[in-house]
C-alpha positions in Angstrom: -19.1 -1.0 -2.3 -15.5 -0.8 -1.0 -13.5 1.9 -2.6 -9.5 1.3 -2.5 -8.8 5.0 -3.4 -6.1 6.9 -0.8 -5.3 10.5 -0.7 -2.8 11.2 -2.9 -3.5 8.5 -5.2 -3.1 9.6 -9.1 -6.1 8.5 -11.1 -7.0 9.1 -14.7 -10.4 10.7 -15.4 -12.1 10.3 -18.9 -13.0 13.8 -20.3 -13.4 15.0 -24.3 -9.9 15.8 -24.5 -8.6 12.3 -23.7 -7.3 10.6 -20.1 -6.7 13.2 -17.4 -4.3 12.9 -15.0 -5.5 13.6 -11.5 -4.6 13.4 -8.0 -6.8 12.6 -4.7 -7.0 15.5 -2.5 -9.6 14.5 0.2 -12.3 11.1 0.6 -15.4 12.9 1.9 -17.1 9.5 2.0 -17.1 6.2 0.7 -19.4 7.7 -2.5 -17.5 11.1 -3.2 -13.9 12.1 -3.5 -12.1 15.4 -3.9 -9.7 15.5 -6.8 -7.0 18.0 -8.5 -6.5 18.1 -12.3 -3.8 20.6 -12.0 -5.9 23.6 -12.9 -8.5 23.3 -9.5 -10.5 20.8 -7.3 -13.3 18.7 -8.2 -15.8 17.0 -6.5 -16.1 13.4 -8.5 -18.0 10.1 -7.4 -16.0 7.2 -6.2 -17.5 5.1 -8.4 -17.2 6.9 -12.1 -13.0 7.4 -10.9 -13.4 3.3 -10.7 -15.3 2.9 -13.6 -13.3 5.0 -15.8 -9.8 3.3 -14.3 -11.5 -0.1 -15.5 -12.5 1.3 -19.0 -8.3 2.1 -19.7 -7.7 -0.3 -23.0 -5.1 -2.3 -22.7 -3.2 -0.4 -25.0 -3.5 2.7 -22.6 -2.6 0.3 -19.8 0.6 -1.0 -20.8 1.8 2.5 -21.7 1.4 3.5 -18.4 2.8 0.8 -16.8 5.7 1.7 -19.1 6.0 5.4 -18.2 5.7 4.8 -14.6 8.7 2.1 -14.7 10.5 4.6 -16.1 10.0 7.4 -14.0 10.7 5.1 -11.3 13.5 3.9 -12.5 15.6 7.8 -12.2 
């Protein structure tokens, strides 16, 4: 499988309080990543971070689109 993930990538991360936002810190290989929550480091698999941006409704989707035009935009 060929991962398209970069460091310093945001990605959203399923958890029981809703989408997390998360940043890449470091690719150890092509199966595991390295990423920061805000509150510490976590070692994740490549393929759940994938996954889990695939699973985003399209209702989720569009609102991010949204929020990142914005935040562009200034």
């Amino acid at each position: 499988m060929k991962n398209n993930l970069e460091i310093g990538e945001v990605v959203y991360q399923k958890t029981k309080y809703g989408m997390v936002k998360s940043k890449i810190v470091k690719i150890i290989n092509e199966n595991y990543a390295i990423i920061d929550k805000g509150y510490g480091e976590q070692k994740v698999r490549v393929d759940q971070l994938i996954k889990e941006q695939d699973d985003m409704s399209a209702k989720e989707q569009e609102i991010l689109s949204k929020l990142q035009k914005e935040f562009m935009g200034m």
